[in-house]
C-alpha positions as CSV (number, residue, x, y, z in Angstrom):
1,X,26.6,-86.1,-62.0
2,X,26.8,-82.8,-60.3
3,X,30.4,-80.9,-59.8
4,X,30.3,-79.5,-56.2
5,X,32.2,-76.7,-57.1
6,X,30.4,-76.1,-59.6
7,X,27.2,-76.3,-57.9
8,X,28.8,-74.2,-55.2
9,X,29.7,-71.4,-57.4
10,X,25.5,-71.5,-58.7
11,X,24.5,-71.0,-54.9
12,X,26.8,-68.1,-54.4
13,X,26.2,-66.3,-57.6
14,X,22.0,-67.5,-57.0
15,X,22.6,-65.6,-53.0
16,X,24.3,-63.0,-53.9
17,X,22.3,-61.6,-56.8
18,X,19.3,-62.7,-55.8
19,X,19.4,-60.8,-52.6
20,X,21.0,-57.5,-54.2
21,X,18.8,-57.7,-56.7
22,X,16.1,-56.9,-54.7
23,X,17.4,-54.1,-53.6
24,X,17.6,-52.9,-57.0
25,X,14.1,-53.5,-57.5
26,X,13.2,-51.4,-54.6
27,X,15.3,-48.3,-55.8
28,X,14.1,-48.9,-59.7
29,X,10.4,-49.0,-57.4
30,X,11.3,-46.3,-55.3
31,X,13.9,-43.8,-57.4
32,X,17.0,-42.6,-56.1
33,X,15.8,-38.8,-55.1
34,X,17.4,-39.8,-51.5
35,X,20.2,-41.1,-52.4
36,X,20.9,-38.3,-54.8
37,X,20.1,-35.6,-51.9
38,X,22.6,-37.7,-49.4
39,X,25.8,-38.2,-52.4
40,X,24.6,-34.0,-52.9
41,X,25.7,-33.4,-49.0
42,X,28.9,-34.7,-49.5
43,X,29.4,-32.9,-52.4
44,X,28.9,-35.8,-54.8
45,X,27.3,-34.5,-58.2
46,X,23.9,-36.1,-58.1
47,X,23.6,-37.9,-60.9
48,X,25.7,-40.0,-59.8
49,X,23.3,-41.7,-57.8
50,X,22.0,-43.9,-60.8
51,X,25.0,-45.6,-60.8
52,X,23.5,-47.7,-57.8
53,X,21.2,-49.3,-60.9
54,X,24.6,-50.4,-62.3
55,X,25.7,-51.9,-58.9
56,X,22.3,-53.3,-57.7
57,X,20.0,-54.5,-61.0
58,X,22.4,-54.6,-64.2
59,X,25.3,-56.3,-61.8
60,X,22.9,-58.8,-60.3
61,X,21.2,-60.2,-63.6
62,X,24.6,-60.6,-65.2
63,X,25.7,-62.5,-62.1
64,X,22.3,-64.2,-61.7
65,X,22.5,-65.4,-65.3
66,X,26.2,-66.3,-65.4
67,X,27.5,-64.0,-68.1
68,X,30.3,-61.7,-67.7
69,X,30.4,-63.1,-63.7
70,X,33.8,-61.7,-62.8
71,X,33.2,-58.0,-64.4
72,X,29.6,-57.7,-63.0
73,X,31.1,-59.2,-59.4
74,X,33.8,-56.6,-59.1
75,X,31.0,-53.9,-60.1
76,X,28.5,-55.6,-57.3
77,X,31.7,-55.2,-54.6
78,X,32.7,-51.6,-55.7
79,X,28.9,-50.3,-55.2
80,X,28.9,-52.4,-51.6
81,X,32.3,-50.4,-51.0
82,X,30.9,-47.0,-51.9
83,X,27.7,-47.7,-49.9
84,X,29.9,-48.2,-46.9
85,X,31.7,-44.8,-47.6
86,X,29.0,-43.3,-48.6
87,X,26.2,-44.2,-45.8
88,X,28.4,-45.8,-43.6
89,X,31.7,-44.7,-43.0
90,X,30.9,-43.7,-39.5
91,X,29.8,-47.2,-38.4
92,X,33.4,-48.9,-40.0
93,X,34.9,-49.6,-36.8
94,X,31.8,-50.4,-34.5
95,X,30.3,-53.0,-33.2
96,X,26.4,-53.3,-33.6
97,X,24.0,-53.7,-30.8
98,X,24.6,-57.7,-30.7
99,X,28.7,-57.5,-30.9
100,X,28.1,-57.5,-34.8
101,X,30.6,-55.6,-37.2
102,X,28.2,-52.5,-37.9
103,X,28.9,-52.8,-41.2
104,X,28.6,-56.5,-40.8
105,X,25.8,-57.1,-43.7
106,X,27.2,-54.8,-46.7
107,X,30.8,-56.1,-46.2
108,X,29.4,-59.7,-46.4
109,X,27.9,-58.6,-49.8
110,X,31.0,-57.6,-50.6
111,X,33.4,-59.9,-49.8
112,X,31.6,-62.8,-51.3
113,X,31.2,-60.6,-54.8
114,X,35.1,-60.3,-54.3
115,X,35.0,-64.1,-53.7
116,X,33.1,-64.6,-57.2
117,X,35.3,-62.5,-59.1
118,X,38.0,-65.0,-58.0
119,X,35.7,-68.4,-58.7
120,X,34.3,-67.3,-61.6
121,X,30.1,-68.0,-62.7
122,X,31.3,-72.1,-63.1
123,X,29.7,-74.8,-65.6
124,X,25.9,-73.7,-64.7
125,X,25.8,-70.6,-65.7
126,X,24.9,-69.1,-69.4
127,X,28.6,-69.0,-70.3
128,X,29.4,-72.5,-69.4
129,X,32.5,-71.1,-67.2
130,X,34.3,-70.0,-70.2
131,X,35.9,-66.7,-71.3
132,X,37.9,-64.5,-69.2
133,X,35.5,-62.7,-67.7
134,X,33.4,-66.1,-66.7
């Protein structure tokens, strides 16, 4: 028989990196020359840009798979957080055309990797829920 939580914590971890993982495929499709040119405006060195491969395919596959869930969560919600700052920071307190949090879509990514660092992957997942960092 199934274990709802369990089941609950494969539909998070399936969402979240599923969706962000597309994202990564994009940039791994499409490089990172603009993100590198807007982290270079702030004064950002730009190789620090390829840490969004980190936050948006390594993070994802790890979380997608079940294996080192809580590590690879926090990662996921750190790279949503320096998005915000990053591309964002202007729209933190606004509301979006429809009443919307402006930042409504990144902050949802985040909090619910934040959420799965606290669950953990759960018993379908390649780690079987155990370890630490499961």
């Amino acid at each position: 028989m199934l274990d709802r939580p369990d089941v609950a914590k494969l539909v998070l971890r399936v969402s979240l990196g599923g969706m962000m993982l597309l994202h990564g495929i994009d940039k791994l499709h499409g490089g990172v020359a603009g993100l590198q040119n807007m982290i270079e405006k702030k004064g950002i060195p730009g190789f620090i840009a390829y840490g969004v491969y980190v936050g948006e395919v390594v993070a994802p596959l790890l979380i997608l798979a079940g294996w080192k869930t809580r590590i690879a969560a926090l990662v996921f919600a750190f790279n949503m957080i320096v998005a915000v700052l990053l591309a964002h920071s202007g729209d933190i307190l606004r509301l979006g055309g429809v009443g919307q949090w402006a930042i409504e879509v990144p902050m949802l990514y985040a909090f619910g990797a934040v959420a799965l660092a606290l669950l953990g992957a759960g018993r379908y997942s390649v780690s079987r829920g155990h370890g630490t960092w499961d």
